[in-house]
C-alpha positions, 0 to 999 in steps of 0.5 A: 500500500501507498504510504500515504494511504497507510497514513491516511487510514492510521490517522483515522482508525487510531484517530491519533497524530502521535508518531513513535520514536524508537531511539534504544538506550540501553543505558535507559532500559529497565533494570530486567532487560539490561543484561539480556541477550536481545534487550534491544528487540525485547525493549523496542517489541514491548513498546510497539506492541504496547502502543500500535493501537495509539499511533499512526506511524513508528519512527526508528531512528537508525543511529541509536542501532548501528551505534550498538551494532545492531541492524539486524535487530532493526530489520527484525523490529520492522518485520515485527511491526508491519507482521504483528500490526499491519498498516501502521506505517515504518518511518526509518529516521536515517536523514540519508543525503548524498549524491545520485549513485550513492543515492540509490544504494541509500534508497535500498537500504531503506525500502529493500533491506528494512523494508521503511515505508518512508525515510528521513532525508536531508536535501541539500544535495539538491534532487538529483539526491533525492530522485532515487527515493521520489522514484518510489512512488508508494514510499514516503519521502521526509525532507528535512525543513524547518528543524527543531534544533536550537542550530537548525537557523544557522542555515534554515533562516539564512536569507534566500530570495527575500524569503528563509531558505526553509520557506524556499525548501519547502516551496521546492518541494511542493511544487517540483519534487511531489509529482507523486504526490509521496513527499512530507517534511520535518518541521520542529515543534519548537519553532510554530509559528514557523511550522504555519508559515510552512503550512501555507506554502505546502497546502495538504502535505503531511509534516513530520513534527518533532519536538514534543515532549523532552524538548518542550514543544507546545502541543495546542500551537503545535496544532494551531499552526500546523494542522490541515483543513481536516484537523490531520496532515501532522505526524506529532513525534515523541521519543524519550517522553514515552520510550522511558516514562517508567523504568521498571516491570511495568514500562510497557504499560508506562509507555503506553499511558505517555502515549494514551495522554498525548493522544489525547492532549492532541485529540483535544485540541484538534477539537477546540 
């Protein structure tokens, strides 16, 4: 299935914007699965399985498995999801971005060997390092933009043509790189004014927004700026705040009253 039709369908059956980072930190886990042979898969497993009926997509973030040496278990944490809970979309957080070849071999690594339903990309290596992933018409495309971090202005508001290079990207993207109509993009939470500005420009494009939770983003601006005309088009993503809500026997069922109430903060004010 189309991603966006997988996002579509999740936005409405779960009737949830939360998106789940899966960003494993042993160092984090509880105190049972520290010392266990496939803590990783067993600690990322009972968050997912605790939490798929809450979300309309889950967002490995690559980085924090290669560090511990542990793709396999990434390619077997998708072959979970998309076998145990099909039709909650896979976005692998890679912000992948390099020339046309090496391209290529990027988009494999995300569509063939991990199996994503969308990935992560950074665009400022121009389209010609994008065209391998726009190819694949039924996979998402998240093109970074407008980014949370505090250094995401070093560059992003960097004067373009009388508007901020994020505003450029973005126009970009909408109007040249969507042909197939599979295009999103990472706006932070913590700049929302700047994530409406971004909504303007892009019309009914879906947006990846991070920033909620361990870094302060405010959900009722979040949604105020950000939300399309039907009250969805975000994908709102938390990591830290509901992977390590509770550090005992119970964290699955912690994590899955972190993502219960963020569900529900969201759902009330799409509401207001």
């Amino acid at each position: 299935m189309h991603f966006m039709q997988s996002l579509q369908q999740a936005w409405t059956r779960n009737h949830s914007l939360v998106c789940v980072g899966l960003d494993p930190e042993p160092a984090k886990f509880p105190a049972q699965l520290r010392d266990a042979p496939d803590a990783v898969f067993d600690f990322c497993r009972a968050i997912v399985d605790a939490t798929a009926d809450l979300v309309c997509a889950f967002k490995p973030q690559i980085a924090h498995f290669a560090a511990l040496r542990a793709e396999d278990t990434l390619e077997r944490l998708i072959a979970h999801i998309h076998a145990e809970h099909p039709g909650v979309p896979v976005i692998l957080d890679a912000k992948r971005g390099d020339i046309g070849s090496t391209a290529q071999h990027y988009a494999r690594e995300a569509f063939e060997r991990y199996q994503a339903d969308a990935v992560t990309l950074n665009p400022y290596l121009g389209r010609d390092s994008i065209q391998p992933f726009l190819d694949r018409a039924d996979k998402g495309v998240i093109l970074l933009c407008r980014t949370s971090n505090p250094g995401g202005a070093d560059f992003q508001a960097l004067d373009c043509g009388g508007q901020p290079l994020y505003l450029r990207v973005a126009e970009t993207v909408a109007r040249e790189w969507n042909g197939h109509g599979n295009c999103a993009l990472v706006t932070g939470a913590t700049w929302p004014q700047e994530l409406g500005k971004v909504r303007a420009v892009v019309g009914e494009m879906p947006l990846l927004v991070p920033g909620i939770g361990a870094q302060g983003g405010d959900v009722e601006a979040v949604l105020r700026h950000g939300r399309n005309a039907d009250g969805t088009g975000l994908l709102i993503s938390s990591s830290r705040a509901i992977l390590y809500a509770g550090h005992g026997e119970s964290f699955a069922a912690a994590a899955r009253a972190a993502a219960s109430e963020l569900r529900d903060t969201i759902n009330r004010c799409r509401q207001a």
